[in-house]
C-alpha positions as CSV (number, residue, x, y, z in Angstrom):
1,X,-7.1,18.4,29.8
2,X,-6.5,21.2,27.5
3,X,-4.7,20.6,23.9
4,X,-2.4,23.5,22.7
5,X,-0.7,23.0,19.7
6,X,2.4,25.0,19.4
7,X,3.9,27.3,16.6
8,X,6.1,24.5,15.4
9,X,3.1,22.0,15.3
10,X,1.4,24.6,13.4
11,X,4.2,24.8,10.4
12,X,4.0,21.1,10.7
13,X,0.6,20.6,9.9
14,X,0.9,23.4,7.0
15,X,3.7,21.3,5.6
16,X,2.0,17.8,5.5
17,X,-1.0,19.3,4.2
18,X,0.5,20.9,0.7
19,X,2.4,17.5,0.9
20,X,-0.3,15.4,0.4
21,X,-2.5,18.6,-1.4
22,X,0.4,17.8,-4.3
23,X,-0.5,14.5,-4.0
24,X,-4.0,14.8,-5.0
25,X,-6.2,17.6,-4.5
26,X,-8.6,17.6,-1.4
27,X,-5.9,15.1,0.0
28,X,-4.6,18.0,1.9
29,X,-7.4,18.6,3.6
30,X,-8.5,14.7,4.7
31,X,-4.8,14.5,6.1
32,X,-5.2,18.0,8.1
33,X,-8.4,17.2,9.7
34,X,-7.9,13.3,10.6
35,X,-4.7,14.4,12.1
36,X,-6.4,17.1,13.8
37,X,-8.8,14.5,15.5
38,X,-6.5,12.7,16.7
39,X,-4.4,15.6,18.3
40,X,-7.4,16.2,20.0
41,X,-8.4,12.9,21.6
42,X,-4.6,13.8,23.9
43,X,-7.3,15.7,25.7
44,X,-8.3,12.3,27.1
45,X,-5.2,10.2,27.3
46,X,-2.0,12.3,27.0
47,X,0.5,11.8,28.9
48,X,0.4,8.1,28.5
49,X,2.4,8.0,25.7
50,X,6.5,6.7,25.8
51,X,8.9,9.4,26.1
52,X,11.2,9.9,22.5
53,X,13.9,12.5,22.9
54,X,12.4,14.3,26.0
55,X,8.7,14.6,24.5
56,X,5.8,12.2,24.8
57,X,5.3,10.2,21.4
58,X,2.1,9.7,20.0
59,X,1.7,8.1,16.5
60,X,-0.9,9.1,14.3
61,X,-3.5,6.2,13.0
62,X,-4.0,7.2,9.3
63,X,-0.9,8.4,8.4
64,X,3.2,7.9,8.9
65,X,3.3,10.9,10.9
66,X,3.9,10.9,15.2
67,X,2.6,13.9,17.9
68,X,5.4,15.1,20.2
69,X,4.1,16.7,23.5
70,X,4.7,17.6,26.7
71,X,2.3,17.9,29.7
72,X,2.0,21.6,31.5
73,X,-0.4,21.3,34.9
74,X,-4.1,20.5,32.9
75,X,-2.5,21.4,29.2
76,X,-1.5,19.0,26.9
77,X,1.5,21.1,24.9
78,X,2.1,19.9,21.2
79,X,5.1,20.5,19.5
80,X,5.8,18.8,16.5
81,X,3.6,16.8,13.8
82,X,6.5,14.8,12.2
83,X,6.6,12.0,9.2
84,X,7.9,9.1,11.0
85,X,9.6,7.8,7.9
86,X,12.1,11.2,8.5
87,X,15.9,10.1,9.2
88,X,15.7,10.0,13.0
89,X,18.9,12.6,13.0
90,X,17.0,14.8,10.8
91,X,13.5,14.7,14.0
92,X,16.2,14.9,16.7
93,X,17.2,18.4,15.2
94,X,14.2,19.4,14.8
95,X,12.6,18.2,18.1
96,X,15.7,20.4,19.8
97,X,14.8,23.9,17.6
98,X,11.3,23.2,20.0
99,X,12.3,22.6,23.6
């Protein structure tokens, strides 16, 4: 399969990385290319993921941060990069804004 990460996904990323970039410098960068990785191993194994709020869930390995998809035919469709530790009202939102 194909991995396409969406707009959203996109901001996502941009936000956890000057997150953790304030953090400590460079920090930004380790978080935005581990997470990266794993988006990309969906290739192989999305769609076996539990369903939260109408999207696949994946949770990312290195940090507190889960993968929202959907599958589309042979592409696997991200569309959010959220910190798990978020008030779940506060992801449900902003899960909606993407469907």
């Amino acid at each position: 399969m194909v991995v396409r990460i969406e707009e959203g996904a996109e901001r996502d990323l941009l936000s956890g990385f000057w997150f953790y970039e304030d953090q400590e410098p460079g920090m930004g960068d380790y978080c935005l290319t581990k997470i990266r990785e794993e988006i990309l191993e969906l290739a192989g194994c999305g769609g076996v993921h539990r369903k939260r709020h109408g999207f696949h869930f994946c949770p990312a390995r290195r940090f507190p941060h889960g993968f929202y998809y959907q599958i589309s035919g042979e592409t696997v469709k991200v569309y959010a990069v959220l910190d798990c530790r978020r008030n779940p009202r506060w992801i449900r939102r902003r899960l909606k804004d993407r469907s």
